[in-house]
N, C-alpha and C positions, 0 to 999 in steps of 0.2 A: 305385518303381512305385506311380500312382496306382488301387485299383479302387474301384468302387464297383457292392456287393453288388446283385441283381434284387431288388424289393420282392417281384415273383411268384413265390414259392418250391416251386410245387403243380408246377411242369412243368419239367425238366430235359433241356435240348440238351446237351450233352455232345460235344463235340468230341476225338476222338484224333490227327489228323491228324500234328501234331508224334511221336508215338511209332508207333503202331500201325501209322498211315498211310505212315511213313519208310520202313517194313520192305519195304515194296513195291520187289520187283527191279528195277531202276535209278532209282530215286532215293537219291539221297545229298545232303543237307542239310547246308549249311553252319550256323552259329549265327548268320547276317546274313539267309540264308532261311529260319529259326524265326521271327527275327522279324516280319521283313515278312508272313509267312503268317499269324501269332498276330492282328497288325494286321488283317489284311482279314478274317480271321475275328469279331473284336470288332466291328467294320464290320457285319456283316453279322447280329450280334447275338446268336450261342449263348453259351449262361448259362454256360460250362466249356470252357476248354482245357487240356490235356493236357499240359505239356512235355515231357516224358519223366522221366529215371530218375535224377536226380541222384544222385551218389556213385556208381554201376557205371561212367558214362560219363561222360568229362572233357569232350564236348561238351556235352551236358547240364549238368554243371556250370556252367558256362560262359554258356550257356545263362539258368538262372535267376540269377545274377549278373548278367548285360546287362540282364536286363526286368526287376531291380529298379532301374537305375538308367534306362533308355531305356525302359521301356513305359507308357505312362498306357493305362488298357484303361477303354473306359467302357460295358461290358456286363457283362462275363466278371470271373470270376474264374480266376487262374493254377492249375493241378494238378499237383503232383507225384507220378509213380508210383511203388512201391519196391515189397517181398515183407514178407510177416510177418516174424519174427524169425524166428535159426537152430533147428533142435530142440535142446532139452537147455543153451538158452541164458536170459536174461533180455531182457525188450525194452530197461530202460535199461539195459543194457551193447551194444546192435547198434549199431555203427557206420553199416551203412545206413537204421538209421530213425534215430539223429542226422543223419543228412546231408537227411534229409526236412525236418525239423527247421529244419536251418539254411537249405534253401534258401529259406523265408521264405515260400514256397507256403502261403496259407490253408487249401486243401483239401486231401488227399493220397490217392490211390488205392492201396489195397496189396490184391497178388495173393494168393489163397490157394488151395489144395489142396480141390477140394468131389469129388473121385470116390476113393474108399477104395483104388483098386489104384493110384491115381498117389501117393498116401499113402505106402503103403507099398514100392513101389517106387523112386520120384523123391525122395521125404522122405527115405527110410530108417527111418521113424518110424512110432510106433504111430496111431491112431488117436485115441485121448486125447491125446496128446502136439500134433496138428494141432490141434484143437480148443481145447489153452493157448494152443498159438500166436499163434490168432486172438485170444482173448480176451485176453492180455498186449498184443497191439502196440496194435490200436485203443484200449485203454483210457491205454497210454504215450503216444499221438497226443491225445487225448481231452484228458492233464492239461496237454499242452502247446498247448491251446486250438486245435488241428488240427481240423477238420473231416475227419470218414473216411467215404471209400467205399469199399466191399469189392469187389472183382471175383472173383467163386466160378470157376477156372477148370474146365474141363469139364464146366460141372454137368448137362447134360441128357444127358449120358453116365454121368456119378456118379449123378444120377437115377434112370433104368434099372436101372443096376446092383446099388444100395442107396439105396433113396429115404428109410428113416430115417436115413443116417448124410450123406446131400448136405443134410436139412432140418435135419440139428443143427448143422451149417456154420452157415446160412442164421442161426441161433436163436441162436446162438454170439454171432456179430459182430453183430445187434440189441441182444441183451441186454448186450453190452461197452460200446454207443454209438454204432456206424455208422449214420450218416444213413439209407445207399441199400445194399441188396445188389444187388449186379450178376449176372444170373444170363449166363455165358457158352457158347457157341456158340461152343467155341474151334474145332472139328474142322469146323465149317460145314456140319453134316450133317443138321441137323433141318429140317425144314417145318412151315408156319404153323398145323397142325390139333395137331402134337405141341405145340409152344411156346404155344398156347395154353391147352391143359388144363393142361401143367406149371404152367407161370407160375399160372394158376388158382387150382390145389392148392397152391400154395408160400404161395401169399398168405392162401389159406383158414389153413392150416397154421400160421403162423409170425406172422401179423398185421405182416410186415416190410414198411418200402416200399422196391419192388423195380426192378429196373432189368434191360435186354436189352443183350446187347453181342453182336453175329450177325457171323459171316463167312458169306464168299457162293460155299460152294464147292458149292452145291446152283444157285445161281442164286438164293435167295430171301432174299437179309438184307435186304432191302426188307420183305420179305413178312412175313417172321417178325417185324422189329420191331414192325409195325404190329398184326401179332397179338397181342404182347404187350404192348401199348397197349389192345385189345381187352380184355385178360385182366385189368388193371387196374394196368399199367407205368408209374410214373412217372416216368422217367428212362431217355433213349437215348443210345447211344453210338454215334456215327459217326462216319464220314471223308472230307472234302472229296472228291467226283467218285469214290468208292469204293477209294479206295484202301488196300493193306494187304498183307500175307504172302499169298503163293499167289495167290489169283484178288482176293482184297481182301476190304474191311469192308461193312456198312450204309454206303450212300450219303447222306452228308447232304442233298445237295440234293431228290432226289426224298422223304425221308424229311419234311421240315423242308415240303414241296410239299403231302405228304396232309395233313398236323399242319395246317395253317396255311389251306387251300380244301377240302379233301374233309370234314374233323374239324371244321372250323371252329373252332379250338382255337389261343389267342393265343402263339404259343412265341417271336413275335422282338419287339424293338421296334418300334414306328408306323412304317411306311414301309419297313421294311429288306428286306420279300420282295422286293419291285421290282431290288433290289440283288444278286438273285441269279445271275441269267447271268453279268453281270459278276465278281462275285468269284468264279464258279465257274472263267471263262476265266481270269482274274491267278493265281489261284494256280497252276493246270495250266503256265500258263508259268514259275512263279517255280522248281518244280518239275523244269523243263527235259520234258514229255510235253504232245504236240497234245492241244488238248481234244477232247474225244470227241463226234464232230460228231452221233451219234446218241441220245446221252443224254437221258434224260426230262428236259424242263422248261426245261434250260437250253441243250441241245443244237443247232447251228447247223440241225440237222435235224428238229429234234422239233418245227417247226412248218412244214414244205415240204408243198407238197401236187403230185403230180404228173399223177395218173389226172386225165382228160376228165372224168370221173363226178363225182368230187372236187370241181372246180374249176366244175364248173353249179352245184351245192350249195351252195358255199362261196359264188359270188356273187349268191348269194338272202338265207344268212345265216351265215356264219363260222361261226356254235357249230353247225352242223350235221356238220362234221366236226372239231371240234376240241373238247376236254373243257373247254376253259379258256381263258381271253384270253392270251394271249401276254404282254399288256404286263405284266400281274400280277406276273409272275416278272421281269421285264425283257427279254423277249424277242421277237421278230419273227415275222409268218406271213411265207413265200415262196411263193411258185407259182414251178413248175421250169416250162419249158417242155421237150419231149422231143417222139419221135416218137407217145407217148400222146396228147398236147392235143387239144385241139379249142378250136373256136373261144373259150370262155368262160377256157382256162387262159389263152391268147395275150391275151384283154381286160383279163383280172385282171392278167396281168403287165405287160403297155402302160401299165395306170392305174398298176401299181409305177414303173415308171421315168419316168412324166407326161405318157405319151400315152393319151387319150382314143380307144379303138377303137370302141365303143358305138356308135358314130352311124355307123361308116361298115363295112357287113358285107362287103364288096367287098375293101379292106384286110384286113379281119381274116380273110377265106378265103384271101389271096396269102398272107400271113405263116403262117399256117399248111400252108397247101401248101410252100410255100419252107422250111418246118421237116421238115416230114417227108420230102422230098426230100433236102435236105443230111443228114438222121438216119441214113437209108438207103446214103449215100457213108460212113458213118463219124463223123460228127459228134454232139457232144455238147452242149446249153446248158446242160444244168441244173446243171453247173458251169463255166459259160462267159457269165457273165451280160453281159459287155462285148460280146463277140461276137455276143448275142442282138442286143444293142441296135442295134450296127452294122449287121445286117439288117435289124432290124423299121426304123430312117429310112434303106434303101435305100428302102425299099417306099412309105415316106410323100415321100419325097422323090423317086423312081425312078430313083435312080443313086445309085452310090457317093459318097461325100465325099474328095475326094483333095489329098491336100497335097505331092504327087509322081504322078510319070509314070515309072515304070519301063521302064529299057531290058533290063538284064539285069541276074546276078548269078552269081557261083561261088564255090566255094570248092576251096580245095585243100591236103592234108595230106601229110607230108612228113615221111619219115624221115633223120635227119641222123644228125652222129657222136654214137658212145658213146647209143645206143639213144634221141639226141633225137626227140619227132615236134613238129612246128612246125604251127600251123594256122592258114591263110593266106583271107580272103574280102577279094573285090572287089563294088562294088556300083557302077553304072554307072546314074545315072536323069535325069530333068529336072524344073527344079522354079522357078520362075518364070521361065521361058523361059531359063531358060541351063542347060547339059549339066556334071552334076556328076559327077567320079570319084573315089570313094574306098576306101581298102582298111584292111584292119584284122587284127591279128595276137591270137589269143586261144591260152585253155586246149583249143578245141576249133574244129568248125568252126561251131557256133551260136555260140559266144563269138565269133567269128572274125567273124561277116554282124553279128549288137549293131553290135561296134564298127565295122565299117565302115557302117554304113546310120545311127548317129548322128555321123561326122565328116562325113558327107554332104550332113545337116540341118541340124546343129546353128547353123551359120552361119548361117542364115537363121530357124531355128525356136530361139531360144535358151530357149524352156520346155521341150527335151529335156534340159536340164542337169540337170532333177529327177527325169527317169524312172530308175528303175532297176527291175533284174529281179529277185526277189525269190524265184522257184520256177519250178521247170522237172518236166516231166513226160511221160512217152514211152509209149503201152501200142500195144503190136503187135495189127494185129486181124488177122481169119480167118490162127487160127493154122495152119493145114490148109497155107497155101504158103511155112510157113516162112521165108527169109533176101527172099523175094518178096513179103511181105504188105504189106500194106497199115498205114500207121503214122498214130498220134492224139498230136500233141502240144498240151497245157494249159502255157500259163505265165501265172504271176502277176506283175504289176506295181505300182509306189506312186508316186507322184508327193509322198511323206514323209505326205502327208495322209491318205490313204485308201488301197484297192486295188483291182484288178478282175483279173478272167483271160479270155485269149483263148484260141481253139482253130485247129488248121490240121490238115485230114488230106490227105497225098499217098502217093505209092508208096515213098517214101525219109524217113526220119526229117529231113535238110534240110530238103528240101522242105515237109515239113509245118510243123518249125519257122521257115521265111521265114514262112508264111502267119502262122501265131500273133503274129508280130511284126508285123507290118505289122497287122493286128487293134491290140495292141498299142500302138502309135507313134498311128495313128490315131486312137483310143480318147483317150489319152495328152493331144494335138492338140484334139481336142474340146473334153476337158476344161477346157484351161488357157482356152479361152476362142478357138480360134486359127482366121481365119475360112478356109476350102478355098480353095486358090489353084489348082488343077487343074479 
């Protein structure tokens, strides 16, 4: 494992992600996604990753054995985490801080006891006894040329409770050799006016350089980090897209967002914020959880604008509803179109997809009337952007674009022996003057119209070879007539290269789902390049 150390030593990213971040309910990590995660994380340039706990966990293990022979990291340095030594033991006889040891990790994080009742209840140990502790292991780390950070668990609850015996924690592990105390926010319950004076007093108090590690079970480890940043923090600890135990950690990305534009405070290398949406979306996948479409900064939504109001503003001057350029972070403005717009969302989104509306107010009043009409049947764009489009060049063009003539279509589902159901669609259309019939057997009866409306085409349109469906989506509206209502189906398509989504609403979940496909197919057909033969 190649590292090579940050010359800027004043300001520490601190990543957990691999430990802290794993903890988070349903994720489960294999040691092939530590690695790749470790990767996009060094990518993206925090001074500190986290692997976890060598010696408690054989993944772990395991773990820092691959990334000394597969990791070259050219930001980060690797961390290993582990606990003090046992009470009433010696640090070089602990088998878990030799295992810190051997995993070859430069820096090592060890947990410690900072609130007196977890001492002596969780310890079983006196007070003094917690206090060797600390100062035997870091000083055992120290001789073994480790780099120590201390992470004080509960301390702003230790704090409260007995604030001289949380600050001789704090005094303990400085005066042993730890770099950084980490003051902890295990229980996620403090807010940013408390952690601020703490963090304050600790520093006044102890002359330690200190560190914030916040969960977010308040909603603030955003907030709280930043205050203790405020309070004179030099070293955070987060978790890629927040994740963690319970509700999760401090966010890196929004975290690494204020450090970097609001602080103007240099935490990554040259160029690497740009690289943020991105790596925030690869690892949410590698992780197996959607990324969180409404997250600060990197969020597919954190720069959509919808409101009418919005959207006159924005095309005067963007930063008038936006705190920041999108690109910064690497990310996109959208304008949704919805039954909100008014004429300037439909222009701003027209110049998104490369029609010029500005010049002609006539169009840009149809297309918007034609939005809030179809809005009003049920329809959605502002996650239907293919669909928009489809509409907005009826309008420029004043007809559909048709690459077929439909005559009909059905479907029909079928229960057979031993509790089979069989689902059976025929699709019936014409399509350069000759009358095509084809039929198609699926999972369902929307699988069922796919495969029969592409053996249909496909013979004559062979860039349907690359469509595929990729998401499907059904929400019943005016739930008031129940099994009668009215249905919204969204599907998403790829043609391997990109995607888009169409929308269709009728009285029957079929019905709505033809429409989306035929959106869909069409869209599809555009794309490849394929001129309307209809």
């Amino acid at each position: 494992m190649t590292e090579v150390t940050r010359t800027d030593d004043s300001f520490h990213v601190f990543d957990t992600t691999l430990r802290d971040g794993a903890q988070r309910e349903g994720i489960n990590l294999t040691v092939a996604d530590k690695l790749a995660i470790a990767r996009h994380l060094d990518d993206f340039g925090v001074g500190f990753i986290e692997g976890g706990w060598p010696g408690a966990n054989p993944r772990d293990t395991e773990f820092f054995a691959r990334a000394a022979a597969e990791l070259t990291l050219e930001h980060a340095q690797l961390v290993a985490f582990g606990a003090t030594r046992r009470a009433g033991g010696r640090a070089a006889d602990d088998p878990q801080l030799a295992a810190l040891v051997t995993s070859g990790a430069p820096v090592v994080t060890l947990v410690a006891k900072a609130h007196d009742r977890h001492v002596e209840l969780a310890l079983r140990t006196t007070l003094d006894e917690n206090l060797e502790m600390i100062r035997d292991s870091v000083e055992f780390l120290r001789a073994a040329d480790r780099r120590v950070f201390i992470d004080c668990e509960h301390f702003f609850d230790g704090y409260r409770a007995n604030r001289d015996y949380a600050l001789d924690v704090v005094r303990t592990a400085h005066r042993a050799g730890a770099d950084v105390v980490v003051l902890c926010d295990t229980n996620g319950g403090m807010l940013p006016a408390g952690v601020r004076d703490i963090v304050a007093d600790v520093i006044a108090s102890t002359g330690a350089r200190v560190g914030i590690h916040a969960q977010d079970d308040t909603g603030c480890a955003v907030a709280n980090t930043l205050a203790a940043v405020d309070a004179g923090a030099t070293h955070v600890q987060c978790t890629a897209n927040g994740y963690g135990e319970r509700v999760g950690n401090a966010n890196l990305f929004p975290v690494v967002g204020a450090l970097e534009i609001k602080y103007d405070r240099r935490v990554l290398p040259a160029g690497r914020l740009a690289e943020m949406t991105r790596i925030s979306h690869a690892i949410a996948e590698l992780v197996n959880l959607t990324p969180a479409t409404h997250q600060p900064y990197v969020g597919y939504s954190a720069f959509a604008h919808k409101a009418g109001l919005h959207a006159s503003a924005i095309k005067v001057d963007p930063d008038l509803y936006q705190h920041i350029d999108p690109e910064l972070v690497g990310n996109t403005m959208r304008m949704l179109v919805s039954d909100m717009a008014g004429r300037a969302s439909v222009e701003l989104k027209g110049k998104e997809l490369g029609y010029d509306l500005s010049t002609d107010r006539d169009l840009a009043g149809r297309v918007v009337a034609r939005v809030k009409e179809q809005e009003n049947l049920g329809y959605t764009y502002e996650s239907a952007d293919a669909s928009f489009e489809l509409l907005l060049r009826d309008e420029v063009r004043g007809s559909r674009e048709r690459f077929y003539t439909l005559e009909s279509w059905r479907t029909i589902s079928e229960q057979g022996p031993n509790g089979f159901t069989g689902n059976e669609a025929t699709v019936k259309l014409w399509a350069k003057g000759v009358r095509r019939i084809a039929t198609g057997e699926g999972n369902g009866p929307v699988d069922a119209l796919d495969k029969a409306l592409r053996t249909a085409l496909e013979g004559i349109h062979p860039q349907l070879a690359k469509l595929e469906l990729v998401d499907y989506k059904v929400r019943i509206l005016e739930g008031q007539h129940g099994t009668g209502s009215k249905t919204r189906v969204l599907i998403e398509s790829t043609d391997g290269t990109s995607t888009w989504s169409t929308v269709g609403v009728a009285d029957n979940v079929v019905a709505a789902s033809w429409l989306a496909l035929e959106d869909a197919y069409t869209y599809g057909l555009i794309r490849a390049g394929v001129e309307p033969t209809e």
